[in-house]
C-alpha positions in Angstrom: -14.9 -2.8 -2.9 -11.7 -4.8 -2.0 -8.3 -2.1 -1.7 -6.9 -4.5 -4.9 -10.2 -4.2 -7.1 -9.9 -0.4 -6.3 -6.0 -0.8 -8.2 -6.5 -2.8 -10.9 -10.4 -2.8 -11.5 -12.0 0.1 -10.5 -15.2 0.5 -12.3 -17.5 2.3 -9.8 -18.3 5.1 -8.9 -15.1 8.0 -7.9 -14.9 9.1 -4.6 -14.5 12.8 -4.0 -11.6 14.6 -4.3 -11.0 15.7 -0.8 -8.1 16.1 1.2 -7.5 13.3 3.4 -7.4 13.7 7.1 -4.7 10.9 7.0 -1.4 10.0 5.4 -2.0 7.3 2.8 0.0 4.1 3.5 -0.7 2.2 0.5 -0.8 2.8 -2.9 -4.2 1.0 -3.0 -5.5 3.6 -0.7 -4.0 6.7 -2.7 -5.2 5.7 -6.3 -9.0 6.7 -5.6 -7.8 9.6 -4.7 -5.1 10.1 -7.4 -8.6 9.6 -9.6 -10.7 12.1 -7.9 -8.0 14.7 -8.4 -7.4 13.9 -12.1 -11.5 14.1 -13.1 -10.9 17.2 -15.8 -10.4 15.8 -19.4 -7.8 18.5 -20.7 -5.8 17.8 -17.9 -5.9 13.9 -18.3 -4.7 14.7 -22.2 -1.9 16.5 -20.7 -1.1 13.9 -18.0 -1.1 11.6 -21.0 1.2 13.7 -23.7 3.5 14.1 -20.8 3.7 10.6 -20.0 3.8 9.2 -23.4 7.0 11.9 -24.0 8.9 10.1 -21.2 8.4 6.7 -22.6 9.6 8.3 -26.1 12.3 10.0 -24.8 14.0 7.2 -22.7 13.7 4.9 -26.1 15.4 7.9 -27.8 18.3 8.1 -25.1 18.4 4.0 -25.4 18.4 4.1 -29.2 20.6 6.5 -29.8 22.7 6.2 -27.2 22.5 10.1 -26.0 22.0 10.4 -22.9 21.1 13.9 -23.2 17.1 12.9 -24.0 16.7 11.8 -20.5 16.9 15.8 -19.6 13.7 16.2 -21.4 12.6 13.9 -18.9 11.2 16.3 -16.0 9.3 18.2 -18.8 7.4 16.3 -19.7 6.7 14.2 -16.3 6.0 17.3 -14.3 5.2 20.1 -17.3 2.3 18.8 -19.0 1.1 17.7 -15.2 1.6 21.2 -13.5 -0.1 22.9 -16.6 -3.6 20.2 -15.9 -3.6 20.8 -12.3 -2.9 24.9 -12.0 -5.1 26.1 -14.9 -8.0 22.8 -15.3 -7.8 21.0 -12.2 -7.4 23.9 -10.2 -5.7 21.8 -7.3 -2.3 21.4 -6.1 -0.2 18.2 -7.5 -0.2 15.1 -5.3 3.4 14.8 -6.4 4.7 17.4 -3.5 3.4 15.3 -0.8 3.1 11.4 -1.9 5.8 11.7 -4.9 6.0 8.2 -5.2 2.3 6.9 -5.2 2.3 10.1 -7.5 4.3 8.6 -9.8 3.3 5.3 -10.2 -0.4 6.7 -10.3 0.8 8.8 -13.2 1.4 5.6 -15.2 -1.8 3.8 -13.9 -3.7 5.9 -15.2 -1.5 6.8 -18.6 -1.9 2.2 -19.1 -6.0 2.2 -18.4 -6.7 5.5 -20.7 -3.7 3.8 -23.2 -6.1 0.2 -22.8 -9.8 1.9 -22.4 -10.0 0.8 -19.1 -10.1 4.4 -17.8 -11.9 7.2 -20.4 -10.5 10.7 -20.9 -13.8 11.6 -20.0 -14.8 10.7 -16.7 
């Protein structure tokens, strides 16, 4: 499957969750990965909670012109996260080593389950 189809229109099968032998270079090559390590549904519910909370937060800080929302910020992009990957995924967070592939993983995968492209059950 072409490195873009596996982005924007992955339907197949996942690939493992393994560690890879290799640094990733793109974020076309991290996101089957990203998926392989984010296959438990409670922790994609969490991922999701967490992610929705930083979209409603920032709109707060925005709206309301308080600033102070956006320190809310980190607890709900790493909290929910940590809490899925210690006691469901029972793996360590791609965030400490690729934070930025993390990160725009993170909101991938919160637009496909938010669209039905991606299920909560995988």
């Amino acid at each position: 499957m072409a490195p873009v189809a596996l982005l924007f229109g992955f339907t197949g099968t996942r690939m493992a969750a393994t560690p890879p032998t290799e640094r990733f270079t793109s974020l076309k090559e991290f996101f089957p990965f990203y998926l392989g390590e984010h296959r438990n549904p409670t922790s994609r519910v969490l991922h999701f909670i967490g992610t929705a909370l930083i979209a409603v937060w920032i709109v707060l800080a925005v709206g309301t012109r308080n600033a102070m929302w956006l320190w809310l910020i980190p607890v709900g992009g790493y909290g929910f996260a940590w809490v899925g990957h210690a006691f469901f995924e029972r793996n360590k967070p791609a965030t400490f080593k690729y934070p930025l592939y993390s990160l725009a993983s993170d909101f991938i995968l919160f637009w496909r389950l938010l669209t039905g492209r991606e299920r909560f059950r995988p």
